[in-house]
C-alpha positions as CSV (number, residue, x, y, z in Angstrom):
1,X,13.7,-36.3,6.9
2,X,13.1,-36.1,2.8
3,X,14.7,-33.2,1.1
4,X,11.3,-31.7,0.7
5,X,10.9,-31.4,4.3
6,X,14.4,-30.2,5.3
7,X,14.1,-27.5,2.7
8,X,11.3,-26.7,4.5
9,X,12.6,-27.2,7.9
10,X,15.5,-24.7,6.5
11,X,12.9,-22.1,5.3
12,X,11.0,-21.7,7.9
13,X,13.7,-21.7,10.7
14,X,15.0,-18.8,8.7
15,X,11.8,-17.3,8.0
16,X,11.3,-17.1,11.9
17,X,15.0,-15.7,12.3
18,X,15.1,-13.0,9.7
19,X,11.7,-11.9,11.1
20,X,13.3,-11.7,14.7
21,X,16.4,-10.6,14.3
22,X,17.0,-8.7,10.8
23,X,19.6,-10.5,8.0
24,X,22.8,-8.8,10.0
25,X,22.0,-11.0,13.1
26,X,21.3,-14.1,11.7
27,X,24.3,-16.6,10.6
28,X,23.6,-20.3,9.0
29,X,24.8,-21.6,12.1
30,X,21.5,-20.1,13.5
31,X,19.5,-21.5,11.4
32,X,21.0,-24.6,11.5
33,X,20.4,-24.9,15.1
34,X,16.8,-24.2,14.8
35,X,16.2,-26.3,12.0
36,X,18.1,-29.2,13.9
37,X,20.2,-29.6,10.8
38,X,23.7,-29.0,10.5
39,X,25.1,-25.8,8.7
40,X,26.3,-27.9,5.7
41,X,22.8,-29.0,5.4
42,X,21.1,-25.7,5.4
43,X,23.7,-24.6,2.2
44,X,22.8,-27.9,0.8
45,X,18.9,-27.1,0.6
46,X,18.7,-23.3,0.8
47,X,22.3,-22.3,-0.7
48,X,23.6,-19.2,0.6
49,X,22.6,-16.7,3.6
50,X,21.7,-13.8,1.0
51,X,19.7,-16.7,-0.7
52,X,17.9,-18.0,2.0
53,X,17.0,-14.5,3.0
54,X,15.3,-13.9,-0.6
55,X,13.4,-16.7,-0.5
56,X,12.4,-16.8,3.2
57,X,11.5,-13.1,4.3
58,X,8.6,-12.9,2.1
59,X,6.6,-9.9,2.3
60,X,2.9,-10.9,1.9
61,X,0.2,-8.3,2.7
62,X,-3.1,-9.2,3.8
63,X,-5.7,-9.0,1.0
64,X,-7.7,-5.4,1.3
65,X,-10.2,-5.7,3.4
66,X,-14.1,-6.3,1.0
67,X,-15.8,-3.3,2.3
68,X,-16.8,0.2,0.9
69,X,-14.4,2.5,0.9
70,X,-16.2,4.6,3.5
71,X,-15.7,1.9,6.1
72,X,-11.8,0.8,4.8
73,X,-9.9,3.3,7.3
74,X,-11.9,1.5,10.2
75,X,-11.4,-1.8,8.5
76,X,-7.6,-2.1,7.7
77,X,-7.0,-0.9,11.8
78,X,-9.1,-3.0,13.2
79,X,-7.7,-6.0,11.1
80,X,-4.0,-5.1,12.1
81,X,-5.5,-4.7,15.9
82,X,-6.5,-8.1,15.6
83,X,-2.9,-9.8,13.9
84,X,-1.6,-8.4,17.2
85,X,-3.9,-9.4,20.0
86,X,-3.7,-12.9,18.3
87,X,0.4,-12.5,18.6
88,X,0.4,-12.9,14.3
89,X,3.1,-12.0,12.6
90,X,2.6,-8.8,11.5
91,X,3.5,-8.3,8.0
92,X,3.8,-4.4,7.9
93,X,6.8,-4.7,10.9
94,X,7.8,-7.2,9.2
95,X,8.6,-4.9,6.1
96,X,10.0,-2.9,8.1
97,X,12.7,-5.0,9.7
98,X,13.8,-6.5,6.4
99,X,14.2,-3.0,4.3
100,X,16.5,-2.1,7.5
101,X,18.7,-5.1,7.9
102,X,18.3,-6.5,4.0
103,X,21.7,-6.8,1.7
104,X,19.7,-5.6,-1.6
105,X,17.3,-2.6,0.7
106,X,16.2,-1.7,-2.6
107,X,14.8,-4.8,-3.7
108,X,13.0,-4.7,-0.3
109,X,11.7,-1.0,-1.3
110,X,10.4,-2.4,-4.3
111,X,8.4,-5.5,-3.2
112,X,6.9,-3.6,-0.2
113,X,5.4,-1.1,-2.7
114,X,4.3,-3.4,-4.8
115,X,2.7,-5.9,-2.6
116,X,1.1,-2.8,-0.1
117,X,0.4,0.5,-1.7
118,X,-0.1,0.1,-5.3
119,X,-3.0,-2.5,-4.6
120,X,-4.5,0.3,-1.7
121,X,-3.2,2.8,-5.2
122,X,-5.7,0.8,-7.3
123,X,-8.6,0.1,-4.9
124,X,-8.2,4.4,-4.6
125,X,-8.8,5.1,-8.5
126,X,-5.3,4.6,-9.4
127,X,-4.0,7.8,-10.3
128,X,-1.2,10.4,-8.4
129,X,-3.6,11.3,-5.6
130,X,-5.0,7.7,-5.2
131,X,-0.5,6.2,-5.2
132,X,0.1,9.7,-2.7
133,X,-3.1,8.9,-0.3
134,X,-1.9,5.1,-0.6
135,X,1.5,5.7,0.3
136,X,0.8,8.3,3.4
137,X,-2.2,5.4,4.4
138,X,0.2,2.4,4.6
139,X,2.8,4.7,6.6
140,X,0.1,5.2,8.9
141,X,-0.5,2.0,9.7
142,X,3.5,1.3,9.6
143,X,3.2,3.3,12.6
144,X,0.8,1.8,14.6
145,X,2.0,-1.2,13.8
146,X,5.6,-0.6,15.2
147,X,4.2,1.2,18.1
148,X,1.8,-1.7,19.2
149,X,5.2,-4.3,18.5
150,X,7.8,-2.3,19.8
151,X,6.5,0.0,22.3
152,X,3.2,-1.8,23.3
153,X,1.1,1.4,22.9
154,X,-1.8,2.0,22.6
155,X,-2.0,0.4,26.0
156,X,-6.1,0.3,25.7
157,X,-6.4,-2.7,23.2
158,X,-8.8,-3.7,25.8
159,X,-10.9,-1.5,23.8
160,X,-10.1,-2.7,19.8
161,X,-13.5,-1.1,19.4
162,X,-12.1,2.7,20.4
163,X,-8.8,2.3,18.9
164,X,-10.2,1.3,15.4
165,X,-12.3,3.9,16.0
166,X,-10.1,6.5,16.5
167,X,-7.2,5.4,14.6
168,X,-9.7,4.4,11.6
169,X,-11.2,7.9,11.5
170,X,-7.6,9.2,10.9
171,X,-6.8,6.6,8.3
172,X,-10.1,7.1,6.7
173,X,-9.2,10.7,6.1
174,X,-6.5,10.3,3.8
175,X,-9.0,7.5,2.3
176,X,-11.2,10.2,1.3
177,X,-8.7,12.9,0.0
178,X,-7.5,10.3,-2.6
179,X,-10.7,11.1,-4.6
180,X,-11.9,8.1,-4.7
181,X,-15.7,7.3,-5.4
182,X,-17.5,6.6,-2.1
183,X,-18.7,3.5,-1.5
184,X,-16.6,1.6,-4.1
């Protein structure tokens, strides 16, 4: 395997681990084994466990969703509805399990507001009720989130339709005391 690839190998394997597990519960020897490499190998190509962890749990939202802001409360549900019934990683628990088990939490704090409420902030007008609305939307959908990973409720994702319904309407409200323009 080229070093390209076992760096890769490396990543990835601890990309899958720190998602599972959390920083605490993961050990080079864990990634080692899932890489099929040996631990000496994984400090060769990804350097140290806080290392690996920086460069491997990456928190990447999903882009908005392109519709008008009447229909983005219905929108962002319905596309976290779908990560899950396709079994996708879902990026908002995913947030959640590194600012919990992260050695810098901070530095967690910071890329999950940067990478999930100020662009909702900006797509809301950008000003303090456009960052508070932003801020109280993405902890909605936190919740969901961890409730559909964690607790497997709502049970009825038979019906996506209902529950982005539902759900939506209550994310849309806090879409629409931000301020913004409609339609935007």
């Amino acid at each position: 395997m080229s070093r390209p690839a076992t760096r890769a190998a490396v990543l990835a394997a601890a990309r899958e681990l720190f998602a599972e597990r959390g920083f605490n519960q993961v050990t080079i020897r864990d990634i080692a084994a899932r890489s099929n490499l040996s631990p000496a190998m994984v400090m060769k190509c990804g350097g140290s466990k806080q290392q690996l962890f920086y460069e491997a749990a990456t928190l990447t939202p999903p882009p908005l969703p392109d519709v008008p802001l009447a229909d983005l409360g219905r929108a962002l549900v319905r596309e976290l509805l779908e990560r899950h019934t396709r079994d996708a990683i879902e990026p908002l628990t995913r947030a959640l399990v590194l600012r919990l088990s992260a050695p810098d939490p901070d530095a967690v704090r910071e890329r999950y507001l940067t990478g999930y409420v100020d662009p909702l902030a900006g797509r809301l007008g950008g000003d303090h009720a456009a960052r508070l609305s932003a801020e109280l939307i993405v902890a909605a959908l936190c919740g969901l989130a961890a409730n559909l990973r964690i607790f497997q409720t709502p049970h009825s994702l038979a019906e996506i339709d209902e529950v982005a319904a539902q759900y939506g309407r209550l994310v849309q409200q806090l879409i629409d005391t931000s301020g913004a323009a409609g339609g935007a």
